[in-house]
C-alpha positions as CSV (number, residue, x, y, z in Angstrom):
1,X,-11.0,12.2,-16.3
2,X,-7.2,12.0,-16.3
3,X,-5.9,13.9,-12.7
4,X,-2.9,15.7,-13.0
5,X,-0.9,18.4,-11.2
6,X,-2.1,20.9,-13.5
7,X,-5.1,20.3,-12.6
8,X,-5.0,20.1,-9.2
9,X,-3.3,23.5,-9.3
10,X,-5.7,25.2,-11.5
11,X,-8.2,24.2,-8.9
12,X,-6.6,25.4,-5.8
13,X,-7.1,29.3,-7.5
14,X,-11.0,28.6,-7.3
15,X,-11.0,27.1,-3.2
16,X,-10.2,29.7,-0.3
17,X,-8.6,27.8,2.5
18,X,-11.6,27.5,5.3
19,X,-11.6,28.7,8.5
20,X,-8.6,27.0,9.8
21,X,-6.9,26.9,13.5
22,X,-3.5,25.3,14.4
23,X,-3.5,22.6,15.9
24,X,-2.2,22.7,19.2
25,X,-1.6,19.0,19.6
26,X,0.7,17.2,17.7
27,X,0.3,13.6,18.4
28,X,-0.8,11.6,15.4
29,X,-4.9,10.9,15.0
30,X,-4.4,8.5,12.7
31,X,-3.0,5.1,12.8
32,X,0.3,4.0,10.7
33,X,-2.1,1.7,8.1
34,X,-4.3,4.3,8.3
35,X,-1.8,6.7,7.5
36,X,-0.2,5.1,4.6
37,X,-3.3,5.0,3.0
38,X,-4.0,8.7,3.4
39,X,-0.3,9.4,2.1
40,X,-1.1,7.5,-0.5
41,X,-4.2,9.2,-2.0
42,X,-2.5,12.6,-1.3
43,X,0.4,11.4,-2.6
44,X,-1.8,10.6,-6.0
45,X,-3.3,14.5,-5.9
46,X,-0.1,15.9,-6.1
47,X,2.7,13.8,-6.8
48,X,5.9,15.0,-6.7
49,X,7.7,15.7,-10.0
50,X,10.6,17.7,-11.8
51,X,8.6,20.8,-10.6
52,X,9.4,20.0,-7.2
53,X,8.0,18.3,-3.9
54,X,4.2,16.4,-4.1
55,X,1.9,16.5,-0.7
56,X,3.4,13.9,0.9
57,X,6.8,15.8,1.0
58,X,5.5,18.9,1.7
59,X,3.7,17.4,4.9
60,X,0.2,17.7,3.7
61,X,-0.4,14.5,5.6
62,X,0.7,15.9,9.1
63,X,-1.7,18.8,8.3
64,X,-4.8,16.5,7.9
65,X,-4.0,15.0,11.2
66,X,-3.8,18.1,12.8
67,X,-7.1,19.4,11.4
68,X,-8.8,15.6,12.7
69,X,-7.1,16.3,15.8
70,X,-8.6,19.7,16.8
71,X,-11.0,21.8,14.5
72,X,-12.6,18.8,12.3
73,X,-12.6,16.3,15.5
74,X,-16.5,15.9,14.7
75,X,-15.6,15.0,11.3
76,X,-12.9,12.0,12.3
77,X,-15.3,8.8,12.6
78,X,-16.5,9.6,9.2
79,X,-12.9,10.5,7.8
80,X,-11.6,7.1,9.0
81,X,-14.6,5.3,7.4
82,X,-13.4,7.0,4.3
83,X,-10.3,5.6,4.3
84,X,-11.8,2.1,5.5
85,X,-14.3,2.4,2.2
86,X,-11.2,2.9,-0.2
87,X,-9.6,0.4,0.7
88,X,-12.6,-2.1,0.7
89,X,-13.6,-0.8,-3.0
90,X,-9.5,-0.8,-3.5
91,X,-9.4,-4.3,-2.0
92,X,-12.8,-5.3,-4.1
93,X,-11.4,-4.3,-7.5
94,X,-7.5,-4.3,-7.9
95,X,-7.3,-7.1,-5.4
96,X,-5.0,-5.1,-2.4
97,X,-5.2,-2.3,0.0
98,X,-4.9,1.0,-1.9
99,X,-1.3,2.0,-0.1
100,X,0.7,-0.8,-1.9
101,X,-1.4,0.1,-5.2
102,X,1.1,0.6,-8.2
103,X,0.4,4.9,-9.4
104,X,-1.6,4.3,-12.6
105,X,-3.6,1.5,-10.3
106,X,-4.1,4.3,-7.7
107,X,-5.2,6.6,-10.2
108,X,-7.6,3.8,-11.9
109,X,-9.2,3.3,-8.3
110,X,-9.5,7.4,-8.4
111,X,-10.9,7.8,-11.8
112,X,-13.3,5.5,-10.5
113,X,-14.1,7.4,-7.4
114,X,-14.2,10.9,-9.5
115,X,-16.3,9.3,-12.5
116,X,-19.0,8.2,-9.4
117,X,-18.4,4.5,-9.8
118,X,-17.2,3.5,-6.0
119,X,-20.0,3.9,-4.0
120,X,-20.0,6.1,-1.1
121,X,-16.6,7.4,-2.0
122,X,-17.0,10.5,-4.0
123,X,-17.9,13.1,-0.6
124,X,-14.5,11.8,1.1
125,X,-12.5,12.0,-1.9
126,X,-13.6,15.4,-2.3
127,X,-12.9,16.3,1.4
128,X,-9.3,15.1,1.2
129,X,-8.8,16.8,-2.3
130,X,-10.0,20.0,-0.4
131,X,-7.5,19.5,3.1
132,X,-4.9,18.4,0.5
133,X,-5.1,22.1,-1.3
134,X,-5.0,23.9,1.9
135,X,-2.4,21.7,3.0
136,X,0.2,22.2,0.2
137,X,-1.0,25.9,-0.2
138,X,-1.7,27.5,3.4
139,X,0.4,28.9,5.6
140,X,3.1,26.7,6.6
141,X,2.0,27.8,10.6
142,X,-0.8,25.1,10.0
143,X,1.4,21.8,9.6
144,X,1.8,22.0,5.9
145,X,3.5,23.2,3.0
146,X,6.9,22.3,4.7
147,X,10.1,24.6,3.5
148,X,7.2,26.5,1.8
149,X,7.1,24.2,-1.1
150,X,3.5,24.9,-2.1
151,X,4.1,28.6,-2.2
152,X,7.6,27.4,-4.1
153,X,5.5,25.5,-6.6
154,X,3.2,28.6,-7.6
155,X,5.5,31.1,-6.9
156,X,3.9,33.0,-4.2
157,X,6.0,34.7,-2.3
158,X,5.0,35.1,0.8
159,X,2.8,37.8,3.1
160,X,4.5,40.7,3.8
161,X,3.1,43.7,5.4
162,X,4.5,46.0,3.1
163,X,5.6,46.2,-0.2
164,X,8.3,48.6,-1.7
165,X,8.3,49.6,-5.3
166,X,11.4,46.9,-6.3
167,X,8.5,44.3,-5.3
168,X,5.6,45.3,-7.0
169,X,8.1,45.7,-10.2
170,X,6.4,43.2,-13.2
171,X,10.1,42.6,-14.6
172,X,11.5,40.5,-11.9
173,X,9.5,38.0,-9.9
174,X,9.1,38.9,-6.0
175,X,12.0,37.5,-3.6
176,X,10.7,34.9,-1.4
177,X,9.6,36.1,1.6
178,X,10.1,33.0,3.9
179,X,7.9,34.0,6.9
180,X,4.8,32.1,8.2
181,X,2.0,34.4,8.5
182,X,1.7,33.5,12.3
183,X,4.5,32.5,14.4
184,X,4.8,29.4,16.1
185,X,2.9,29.4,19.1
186,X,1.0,32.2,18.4
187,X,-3.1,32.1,18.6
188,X,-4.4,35.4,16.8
189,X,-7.8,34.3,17.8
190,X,-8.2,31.0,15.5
């Protein structure tokens, strides 16, 4: 199965974000090596292109961290040994650490992963794929979607509380709307 944005996107319609809380810490969880490989495999999910920034650039990667850093603590250890396991299967069958993998042999280690040949590998590549949607797609409040480039990239506007006629018009597409749903700081019970 061939992975590209297209795809990617058409499944972000079918998974609602989860029950997400910001962060309220923002040191790093993750190491730099263990970093580079996580930019890397997000990186892959949705690279950037002519139809603008991928994950990596719309700071998917500092909203992982986040999550591993408060509301998925309890699922860290196991994260990390996901990112351990691809680059052991990475190291096993292109020879070096998935981070300095060329694209198409990133995406070969990932075919494998999605077509169930590294072992061990498919529950955490589905895990990231899932952060990685809610990442480039939730509120920017979170530590994602930076300058609102995932709403940029599907052309959602934005939340607003109310809409006038001008915006519900199917001529025109909505003005942006460039408002986090929750402002910094702010807790609104998550």
């Amino acid at each position: 199965m061939s992975i590209t944005r297209r795809t990617v996107l058409a499944s972000a319609t079918l998974i609602p974000l989860a029950a997400i809380s910001k962060a309220q810490s923002t040191a790093p969880t993750l190491s730099p090596d263990q970093r580079q490989t996580l930019d890397a495999l997000i990186d892959r999910l949705i690279p950037k292109d002519e139809l603008g920034p991928g994950a990596v650039e719309a700071g998917v990667g500092d909203y992982i961290d986040r999550c591993l850093a408060d509301y998925l603590a309890a699922e860290k250890p196991l994260f990390l040994e996901g990112l351990s396991n691809l680059d052991v299967y990475s190291l096993r069958t292109q020879k070096i650490a998935f981070a300095t993998l060329t694209p198409a042999q990133r995406d070969a280690v990932l075919t494998d992963i999605d077509n169930n040949q590294a072992p061990n590998l498919r529950g955490f590549f589905n895990r990231v794929r899932r952060l990685t949607l809610e990442g480039m797609f939730g509120d920017p409040a979170y530590g994602g979607n930076k300058n609102f480039a995932g709403w940029d990239l599907i052309r959602y506007p934005g939340a607003k509380l109310a809409a006038g006629p001008e915006d519900q018009s199917m001529k025109t597409p909505p003005k942006p709307y460039r408002k986090e749903l929750y402002g910094a700081g702010e807790n609104h019970g998550h």
